[in-house]
Backbone as CSV, one residue per row, in Angstrom:
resi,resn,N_x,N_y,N_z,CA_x,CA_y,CA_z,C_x,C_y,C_z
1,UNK,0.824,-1.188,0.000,0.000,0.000,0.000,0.868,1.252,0.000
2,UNK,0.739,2.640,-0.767,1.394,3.528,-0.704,0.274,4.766,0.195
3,UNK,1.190,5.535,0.601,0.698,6.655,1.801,0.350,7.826,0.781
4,UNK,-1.153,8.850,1.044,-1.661,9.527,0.436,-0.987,10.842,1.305
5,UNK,-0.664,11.670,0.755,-0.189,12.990,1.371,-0.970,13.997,0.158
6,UNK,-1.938,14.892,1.298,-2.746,16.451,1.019,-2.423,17.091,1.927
7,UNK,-1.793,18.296,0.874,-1.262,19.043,1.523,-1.933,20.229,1.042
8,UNK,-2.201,21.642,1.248,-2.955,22.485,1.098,-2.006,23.883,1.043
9,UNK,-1.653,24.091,-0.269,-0.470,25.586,-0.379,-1.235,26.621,-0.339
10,UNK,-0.554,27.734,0.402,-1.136,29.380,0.400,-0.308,29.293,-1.012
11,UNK,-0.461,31.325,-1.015,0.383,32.371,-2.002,1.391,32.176,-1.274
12,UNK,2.432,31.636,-2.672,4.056,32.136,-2.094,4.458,30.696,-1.842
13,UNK,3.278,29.745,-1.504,4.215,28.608,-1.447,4.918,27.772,-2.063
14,UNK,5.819,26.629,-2.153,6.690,25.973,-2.858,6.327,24.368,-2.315
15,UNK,5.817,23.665,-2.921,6.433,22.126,-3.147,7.427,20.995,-3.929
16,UNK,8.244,20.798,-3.192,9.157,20.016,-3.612,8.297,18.297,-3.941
17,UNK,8.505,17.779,-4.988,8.305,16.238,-5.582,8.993,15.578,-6.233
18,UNK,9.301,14.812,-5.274,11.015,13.731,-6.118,10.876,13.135,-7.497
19,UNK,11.628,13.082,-7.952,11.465,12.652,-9.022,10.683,11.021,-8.870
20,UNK,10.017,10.972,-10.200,9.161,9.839,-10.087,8.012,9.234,-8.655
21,UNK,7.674,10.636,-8.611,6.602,10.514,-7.920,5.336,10.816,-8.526
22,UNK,4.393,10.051,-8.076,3.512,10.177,-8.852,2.497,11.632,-8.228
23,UNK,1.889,12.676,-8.280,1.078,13.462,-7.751,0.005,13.898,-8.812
24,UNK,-1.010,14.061,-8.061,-1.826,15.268,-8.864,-2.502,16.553,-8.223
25,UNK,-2.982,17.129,-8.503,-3.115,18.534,-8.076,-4.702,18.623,-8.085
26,UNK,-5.396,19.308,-7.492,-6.950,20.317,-8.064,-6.910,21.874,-6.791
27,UNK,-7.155,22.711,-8.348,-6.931,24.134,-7.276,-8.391,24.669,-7.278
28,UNK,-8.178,25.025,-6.286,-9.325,25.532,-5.658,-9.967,26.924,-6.055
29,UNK,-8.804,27.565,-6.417,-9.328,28.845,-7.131,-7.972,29.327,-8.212
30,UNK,-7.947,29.980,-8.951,-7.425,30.473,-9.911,-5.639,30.294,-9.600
31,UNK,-4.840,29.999,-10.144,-3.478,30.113,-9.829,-2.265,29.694,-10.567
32,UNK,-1.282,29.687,-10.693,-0.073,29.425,-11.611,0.591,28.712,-10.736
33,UNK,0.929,27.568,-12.156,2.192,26.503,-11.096,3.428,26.378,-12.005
34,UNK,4.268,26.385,-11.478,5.492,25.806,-12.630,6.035,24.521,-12.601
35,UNK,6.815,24.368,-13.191,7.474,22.980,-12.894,8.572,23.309,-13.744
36,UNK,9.607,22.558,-12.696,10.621,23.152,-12.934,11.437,21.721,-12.751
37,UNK,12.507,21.345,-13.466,12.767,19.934,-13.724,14.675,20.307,-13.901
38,UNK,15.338,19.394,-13.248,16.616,19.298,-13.080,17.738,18.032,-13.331
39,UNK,18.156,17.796,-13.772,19.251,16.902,-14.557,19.642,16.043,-13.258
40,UNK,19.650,15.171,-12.212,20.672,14.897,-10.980,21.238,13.397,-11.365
41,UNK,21.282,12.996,-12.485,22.488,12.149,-13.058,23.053,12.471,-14.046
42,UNK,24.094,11.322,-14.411,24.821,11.483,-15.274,24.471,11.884,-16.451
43,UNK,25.048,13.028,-17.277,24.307,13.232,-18.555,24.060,12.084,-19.771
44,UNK,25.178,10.646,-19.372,24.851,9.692,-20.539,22.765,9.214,-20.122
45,UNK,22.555,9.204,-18.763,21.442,8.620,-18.858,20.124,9.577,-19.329
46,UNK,20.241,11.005,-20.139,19.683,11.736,-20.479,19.811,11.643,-22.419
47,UNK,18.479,11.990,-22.663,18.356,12.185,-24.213,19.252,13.513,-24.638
48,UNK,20.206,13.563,-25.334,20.659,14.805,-25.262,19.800,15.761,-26.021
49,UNK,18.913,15.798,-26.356,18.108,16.594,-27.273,16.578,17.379,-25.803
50,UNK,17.019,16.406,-24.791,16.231,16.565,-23.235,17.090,17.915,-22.751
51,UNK,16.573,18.746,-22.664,17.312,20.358,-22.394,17.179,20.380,-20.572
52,UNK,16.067,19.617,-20.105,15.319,19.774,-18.881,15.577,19.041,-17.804
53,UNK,16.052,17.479,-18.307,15.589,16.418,-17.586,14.290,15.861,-17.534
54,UNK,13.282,16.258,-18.144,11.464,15.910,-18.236,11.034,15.000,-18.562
55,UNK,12.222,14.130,-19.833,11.726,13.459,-20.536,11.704,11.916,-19.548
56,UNK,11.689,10.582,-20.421,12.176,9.367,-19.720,13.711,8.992,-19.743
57,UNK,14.146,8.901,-18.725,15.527,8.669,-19.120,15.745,7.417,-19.735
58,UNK,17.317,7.600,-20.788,17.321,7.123,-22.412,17.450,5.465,-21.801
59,UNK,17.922,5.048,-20.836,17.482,3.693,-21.085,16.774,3.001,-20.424
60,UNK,15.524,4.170,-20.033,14.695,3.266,-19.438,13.098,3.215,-20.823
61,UNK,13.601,4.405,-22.083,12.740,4.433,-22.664,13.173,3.444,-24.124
62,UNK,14.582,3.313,-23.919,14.829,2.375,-24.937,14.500,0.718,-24.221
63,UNK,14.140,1.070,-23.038,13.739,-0.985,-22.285,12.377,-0.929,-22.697
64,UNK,11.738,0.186,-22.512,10.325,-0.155,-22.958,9.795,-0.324,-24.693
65,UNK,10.844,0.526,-25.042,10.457,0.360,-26.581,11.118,-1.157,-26.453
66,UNK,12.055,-1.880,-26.067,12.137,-3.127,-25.977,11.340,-4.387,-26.002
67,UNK,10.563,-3.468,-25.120,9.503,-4.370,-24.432,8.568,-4.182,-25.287
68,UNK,7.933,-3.424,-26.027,6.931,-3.402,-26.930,7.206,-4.704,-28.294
69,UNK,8.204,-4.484,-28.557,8.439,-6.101,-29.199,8.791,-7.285,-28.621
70,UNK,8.964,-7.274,-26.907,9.233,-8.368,-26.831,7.119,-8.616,-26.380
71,UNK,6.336,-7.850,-26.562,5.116,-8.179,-26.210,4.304,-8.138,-27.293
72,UNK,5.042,-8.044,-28.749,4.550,-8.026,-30.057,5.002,-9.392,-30.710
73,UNK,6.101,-9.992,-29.646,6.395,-11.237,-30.125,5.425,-12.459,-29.892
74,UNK,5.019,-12.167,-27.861,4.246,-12.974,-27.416,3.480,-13.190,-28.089
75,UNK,2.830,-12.195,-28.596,1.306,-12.051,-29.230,1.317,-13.275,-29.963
76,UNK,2.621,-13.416,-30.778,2.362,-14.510,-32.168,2.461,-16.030,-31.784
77,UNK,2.207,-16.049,-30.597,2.135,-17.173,-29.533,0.809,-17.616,-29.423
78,UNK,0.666,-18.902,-29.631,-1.006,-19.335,-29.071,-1.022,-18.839,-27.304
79,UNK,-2.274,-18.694,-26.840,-3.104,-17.724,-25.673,-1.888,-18.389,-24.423
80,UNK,-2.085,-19.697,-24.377,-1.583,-20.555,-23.045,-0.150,-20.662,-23.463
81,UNK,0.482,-20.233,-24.137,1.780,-20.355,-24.609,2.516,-18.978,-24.285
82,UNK,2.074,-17.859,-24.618,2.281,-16.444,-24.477,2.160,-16.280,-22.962
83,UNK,1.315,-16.563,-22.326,0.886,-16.888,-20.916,2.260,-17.183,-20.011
84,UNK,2.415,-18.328,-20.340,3.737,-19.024,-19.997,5.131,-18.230,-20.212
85,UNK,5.731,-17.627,-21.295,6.581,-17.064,-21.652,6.500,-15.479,-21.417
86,UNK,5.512,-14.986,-21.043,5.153,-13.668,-20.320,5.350,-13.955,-19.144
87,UNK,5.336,-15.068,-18.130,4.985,-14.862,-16.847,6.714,-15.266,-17.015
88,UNK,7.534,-15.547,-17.666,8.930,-15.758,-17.417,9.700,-14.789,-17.751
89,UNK,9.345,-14.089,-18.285,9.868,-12.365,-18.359,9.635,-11.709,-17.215
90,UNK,8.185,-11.885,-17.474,8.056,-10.662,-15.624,8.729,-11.703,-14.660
91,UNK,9.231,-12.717,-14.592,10.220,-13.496,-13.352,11.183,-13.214,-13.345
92,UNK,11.736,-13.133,-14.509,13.204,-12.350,-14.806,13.679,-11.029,-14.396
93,UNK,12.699,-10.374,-15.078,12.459,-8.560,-14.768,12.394,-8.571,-13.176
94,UNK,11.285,-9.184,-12.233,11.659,-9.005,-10.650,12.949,-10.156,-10.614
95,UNK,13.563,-10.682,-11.147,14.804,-10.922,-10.057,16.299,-10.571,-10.354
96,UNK,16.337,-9.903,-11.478,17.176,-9.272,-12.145,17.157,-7.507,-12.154
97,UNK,15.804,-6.923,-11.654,15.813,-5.659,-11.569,15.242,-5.015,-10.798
98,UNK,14.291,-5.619,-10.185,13.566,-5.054,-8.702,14.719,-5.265,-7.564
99,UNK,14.499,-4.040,-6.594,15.450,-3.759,-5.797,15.230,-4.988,-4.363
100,UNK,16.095,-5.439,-4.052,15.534,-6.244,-3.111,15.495,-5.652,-1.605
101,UNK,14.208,-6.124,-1.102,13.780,-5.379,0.537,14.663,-5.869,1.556
């Protein structure tokens, strides 16, 4: 389970949100927000054409474009077959890349 935090800004205030957090916002009355986005790794793991840091970093968007063919492959798999060879990827993916507790 993840923890819900509402928090309620005056004028003038500032919230900080770590990267890859997920939030959303609803304002209550009229107001301007910025977002303002900062580089804090190495520049190889940035798109260099990424001026901001905003984008996905480059190899976590080249694993997913990965992954779009390795889930364009399954497909050409009969139902209970794809099944099988999907659930051995995502076994792989948690024990090769999820952080362990």
């Amino acid at each position: 389970e993840r923890e819900t935090l509402r928090v309620e800004l005056e004028p003038s205030d500032v919230l900080f949100i770590p990267a890859l957090w997920f939030h959303n916002m609803k304002a209550k009355d009229f107001g301007v927000a910025v977002n303002v986005f900062w580089k804090e790794l190495e520049n190889k793991f940035y798109d260099p054409k990424d001026y901001y840091g905003n984008k996905d970093l480059a190899p976590g968007s080249k694993s997913l474009a990965m992954l779009d063919n390795v889930v364009k492959q399954l497909k050409l798999l009969p139902p209970v077959y794809a099944d099988f060879y999907a659930r051995r990827v995502v076994q792989k993916i948690q024990d090769k890349c999820y952080l362990k507790d």
